[in-house]
C-alpha positions as CSV (number, residue, x, y, z in Angstrom):
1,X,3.8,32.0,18.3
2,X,0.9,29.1,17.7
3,X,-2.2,29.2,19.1
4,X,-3.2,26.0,21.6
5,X,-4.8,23.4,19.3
6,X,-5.6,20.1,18.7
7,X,-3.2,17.8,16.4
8,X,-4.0,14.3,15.0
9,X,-0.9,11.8,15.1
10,X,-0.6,8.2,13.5
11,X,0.2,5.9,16.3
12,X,2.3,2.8,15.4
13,X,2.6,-0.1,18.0
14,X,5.6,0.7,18.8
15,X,4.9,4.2,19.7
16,X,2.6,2.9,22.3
17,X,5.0,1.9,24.6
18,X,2.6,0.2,26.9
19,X,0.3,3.2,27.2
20,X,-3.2,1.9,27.7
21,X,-4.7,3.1,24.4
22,X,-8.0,0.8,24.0
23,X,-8.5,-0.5,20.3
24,X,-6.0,-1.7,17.8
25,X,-2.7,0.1,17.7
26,X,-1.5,1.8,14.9
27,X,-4.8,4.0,14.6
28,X,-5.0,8.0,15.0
29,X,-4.8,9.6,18.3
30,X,-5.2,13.2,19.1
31,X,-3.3,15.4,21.4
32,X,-3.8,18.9,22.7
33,X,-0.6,21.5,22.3
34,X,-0.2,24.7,23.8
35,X,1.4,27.9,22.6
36,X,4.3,26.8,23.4
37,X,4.4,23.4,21.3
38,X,4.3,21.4,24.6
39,X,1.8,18.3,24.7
40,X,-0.7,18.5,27.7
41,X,-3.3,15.8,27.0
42,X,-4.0,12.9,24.3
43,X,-6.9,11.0,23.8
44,X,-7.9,8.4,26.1
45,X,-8.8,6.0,22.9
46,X,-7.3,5.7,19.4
47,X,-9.5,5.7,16.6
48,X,-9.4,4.1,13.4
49,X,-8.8,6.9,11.3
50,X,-8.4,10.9,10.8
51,X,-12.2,11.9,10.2
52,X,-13.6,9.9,13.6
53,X,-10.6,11.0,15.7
54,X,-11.6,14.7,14.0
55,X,-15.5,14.0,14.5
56,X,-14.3,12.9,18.6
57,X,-12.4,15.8,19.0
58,X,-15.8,18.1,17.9
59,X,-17.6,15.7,20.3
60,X,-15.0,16.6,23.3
61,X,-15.3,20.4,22.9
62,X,-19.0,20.4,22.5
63,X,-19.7,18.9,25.4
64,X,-16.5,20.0,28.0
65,X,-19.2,22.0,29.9
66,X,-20.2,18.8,31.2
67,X,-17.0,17.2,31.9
68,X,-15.2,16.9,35.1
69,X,-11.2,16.3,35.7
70,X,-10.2,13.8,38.1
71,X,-6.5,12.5,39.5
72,X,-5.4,9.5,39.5
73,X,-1.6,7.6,40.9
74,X,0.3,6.2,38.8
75,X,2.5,3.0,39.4
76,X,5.2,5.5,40.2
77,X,3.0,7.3,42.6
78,X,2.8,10.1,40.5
79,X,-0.2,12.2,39.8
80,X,-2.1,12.1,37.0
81,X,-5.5,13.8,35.6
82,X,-8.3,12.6,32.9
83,X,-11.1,14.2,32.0
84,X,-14.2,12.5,32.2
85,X,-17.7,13.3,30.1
86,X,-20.5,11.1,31.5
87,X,-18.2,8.6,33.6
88,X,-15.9,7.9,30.2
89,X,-12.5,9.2,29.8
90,X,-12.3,11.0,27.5
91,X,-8.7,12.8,27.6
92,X,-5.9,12.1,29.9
93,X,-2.4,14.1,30.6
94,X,0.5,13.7,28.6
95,X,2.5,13.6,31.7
96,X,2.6,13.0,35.1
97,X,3.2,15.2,38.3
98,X,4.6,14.9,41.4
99,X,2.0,16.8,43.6
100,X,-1.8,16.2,42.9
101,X,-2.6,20.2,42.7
102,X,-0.4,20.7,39.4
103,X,-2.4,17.5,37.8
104,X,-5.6,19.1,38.4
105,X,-4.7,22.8,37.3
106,X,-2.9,21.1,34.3
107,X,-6.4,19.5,33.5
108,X,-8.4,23.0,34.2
109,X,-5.9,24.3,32.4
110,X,-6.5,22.0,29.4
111,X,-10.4,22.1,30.0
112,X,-10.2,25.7,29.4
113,X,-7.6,26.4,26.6
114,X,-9.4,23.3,24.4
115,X,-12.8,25.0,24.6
116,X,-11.0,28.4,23.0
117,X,-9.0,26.2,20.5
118,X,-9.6,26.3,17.0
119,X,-11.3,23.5,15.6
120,X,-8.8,20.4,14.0
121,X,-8.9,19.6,10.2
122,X,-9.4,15.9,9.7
123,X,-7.1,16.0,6.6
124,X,-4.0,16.7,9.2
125,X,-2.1,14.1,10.2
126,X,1.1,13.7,11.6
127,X,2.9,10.9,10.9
C-alpha cells in the first residue's frame, strides 16, 4: 500500500472548473493523497511550475507547527476546511462535508499525516 504523500499535477483551464485557484490557470498544483489514493487537500494557489510548487510544498511542512485549520460554508452549505499559516491559505480540502466536525478532523487529519509525509520530487508531475 502507498504511503500519504504529496503529488504535483498540471492544471489546465478546463480542469479548474471554477475552483478559486489565484494566478493563471494551467500552472502546477499540488495535492495531498492518503494511503489509500484518496485526495484530501490541494493547494490553495497554483504556481507556475514543478520546482516552486515543490519549493511551496517544503515551505507548508516546515512551518505546519504554526498553522491553524479553520471551516468555512460553501454555497451549498457544506463544510469546508483550509489551513491557514500566518492568516494565508495555504491548503484547502478536496471536498466538502456535510457536518463541520468531519471538516475539521479531515484538516487535523491532513495537518498531521503531511508533516510524516515524505518529501515530493519536483521532477514529478502528473499530467
Amino acid at each position: 500500500m502507498a504511503e500519504p504523500r504529496f503529488e504535483l499535477v498540471h492544471i489546465s483551464p478546463e480542469q479548474l472548473r471554477g475552483r478559486g485557484y489565484t494566478g493563471l490557470a494551467g500552472k502546477v498544483v499540488w495535492r495531498f493523497l492518503s494511503a489509500n489514493n484518496r485526495s484530501l487537500a490541494q493547494s490553495a494557489t497554483s504556481f507556475p511550475d514543478a520546482v516552486s510548487c515543490a519549493d511551496a510544498v517544503g515551505v507548508l511542512r516546515d512551518r505546519l507547527a504554526l498553522a491553524e485549520v479553520i471551516t468555512v460554508r460553501d454555497t451549498h452549505g457544506k463544510w469546508l476546511w483550509q489551513l491557514r499559516i500566518a492568516g494565508v491559505a495555504a491548503g484547502v480540502s478536496a471536498r466538502s462535508y456535510q457536518r463541520r466536525l468531519h471538516a475539521v478532523n479531515s484538516g487535523n487529519s491532513f495537518r498531521e499525516l503531511a508533516e510524516h509525509s515524505p518529501a515530493v520530487s519536483g521532477a514529478r508531475v502528473r499530467p
